[in-house]
VEXDREN-2710 file (C-alpha; in Angstrom, 1 decimal):
% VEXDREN-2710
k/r/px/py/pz
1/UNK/0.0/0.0/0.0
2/UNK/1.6/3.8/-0.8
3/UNK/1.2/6.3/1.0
4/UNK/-0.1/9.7/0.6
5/UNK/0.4/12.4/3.1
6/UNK/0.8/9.9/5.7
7/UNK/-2.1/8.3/5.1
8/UNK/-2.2/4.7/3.3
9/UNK/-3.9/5.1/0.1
10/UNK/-7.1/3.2/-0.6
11/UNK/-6.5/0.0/-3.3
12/UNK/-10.0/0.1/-5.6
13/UNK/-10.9/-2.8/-7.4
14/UNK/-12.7/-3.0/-11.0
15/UNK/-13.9/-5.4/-13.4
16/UNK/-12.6/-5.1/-17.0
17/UNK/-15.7/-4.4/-19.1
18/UNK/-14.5/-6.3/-21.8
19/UNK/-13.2/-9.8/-20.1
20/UNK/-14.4/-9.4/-16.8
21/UNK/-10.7/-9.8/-14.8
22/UNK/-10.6/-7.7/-11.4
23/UNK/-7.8/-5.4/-11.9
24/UNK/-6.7/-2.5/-9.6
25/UNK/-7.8/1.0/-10.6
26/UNK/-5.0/2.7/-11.2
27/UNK/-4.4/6.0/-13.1
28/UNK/-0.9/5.2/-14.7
29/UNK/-2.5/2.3/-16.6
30/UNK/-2.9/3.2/-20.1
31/UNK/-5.7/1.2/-20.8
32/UNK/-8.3/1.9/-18.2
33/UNK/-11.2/0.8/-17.5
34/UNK/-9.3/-2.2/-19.2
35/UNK/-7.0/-4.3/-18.6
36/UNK/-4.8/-4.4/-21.5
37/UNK/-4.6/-3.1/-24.6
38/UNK/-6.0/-6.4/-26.4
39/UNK/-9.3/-6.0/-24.3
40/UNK/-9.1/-2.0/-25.3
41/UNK/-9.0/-2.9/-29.2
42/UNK/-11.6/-5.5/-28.7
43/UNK/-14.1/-3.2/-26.9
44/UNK/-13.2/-1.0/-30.3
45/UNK/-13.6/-3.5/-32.4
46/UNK/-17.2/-4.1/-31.4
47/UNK/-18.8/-0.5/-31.3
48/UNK/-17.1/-0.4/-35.3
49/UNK/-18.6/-3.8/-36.2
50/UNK/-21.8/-2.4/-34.0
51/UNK/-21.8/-5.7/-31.6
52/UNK/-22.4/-2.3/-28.9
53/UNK/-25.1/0.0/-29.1
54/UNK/-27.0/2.8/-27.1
55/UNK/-30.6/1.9/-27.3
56/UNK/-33.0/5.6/-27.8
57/UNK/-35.4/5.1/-25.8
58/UNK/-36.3/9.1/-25.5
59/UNK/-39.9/9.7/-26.7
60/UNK/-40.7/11.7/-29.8
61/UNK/-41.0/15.1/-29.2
62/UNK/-43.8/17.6/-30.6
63/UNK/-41.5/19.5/-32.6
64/UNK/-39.7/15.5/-33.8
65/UNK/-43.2/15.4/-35.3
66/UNK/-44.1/18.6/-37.0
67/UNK/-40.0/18.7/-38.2
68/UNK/-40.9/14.7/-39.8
69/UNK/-44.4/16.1/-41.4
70/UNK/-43.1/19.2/-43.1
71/UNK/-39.9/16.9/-44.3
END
């Protein structure tokens, strides 16, 4: 454990989003959130080959409608 001031520094854990391996947070690591650069590329890889998406779920506005009539 470092220390900081005196004080012992606090060790965080976190999952790698791509292959799930606990890994300690650590800001001098390149590749967070993951653990390497091969899980970094492969998270890439998937939002280009659009494996990954962020679902709209926001309603249709008023003005969504008038802009989709008059277009």
């Amino acid at each position: 454990m470092s220390e900081q001031q005196g004080k012992p520094s606090k060790i965080i854990w976190q999952t790698c989003p791509n292959c799930q391996t606990k890994i300690q947070y650590r800001k001098d690591n390149p590749f967070r959130p993951f653990c390497s650069e091969r899980c970094k590329n492969s998270d890439f890889l998937g939002w280009t080959e659009e494996k990954h998406r962020i679902e709209d779920k926001l309603p249709f506005s008023e003005l969504d409608a008038d802009f989709d009539e008059h277009h």
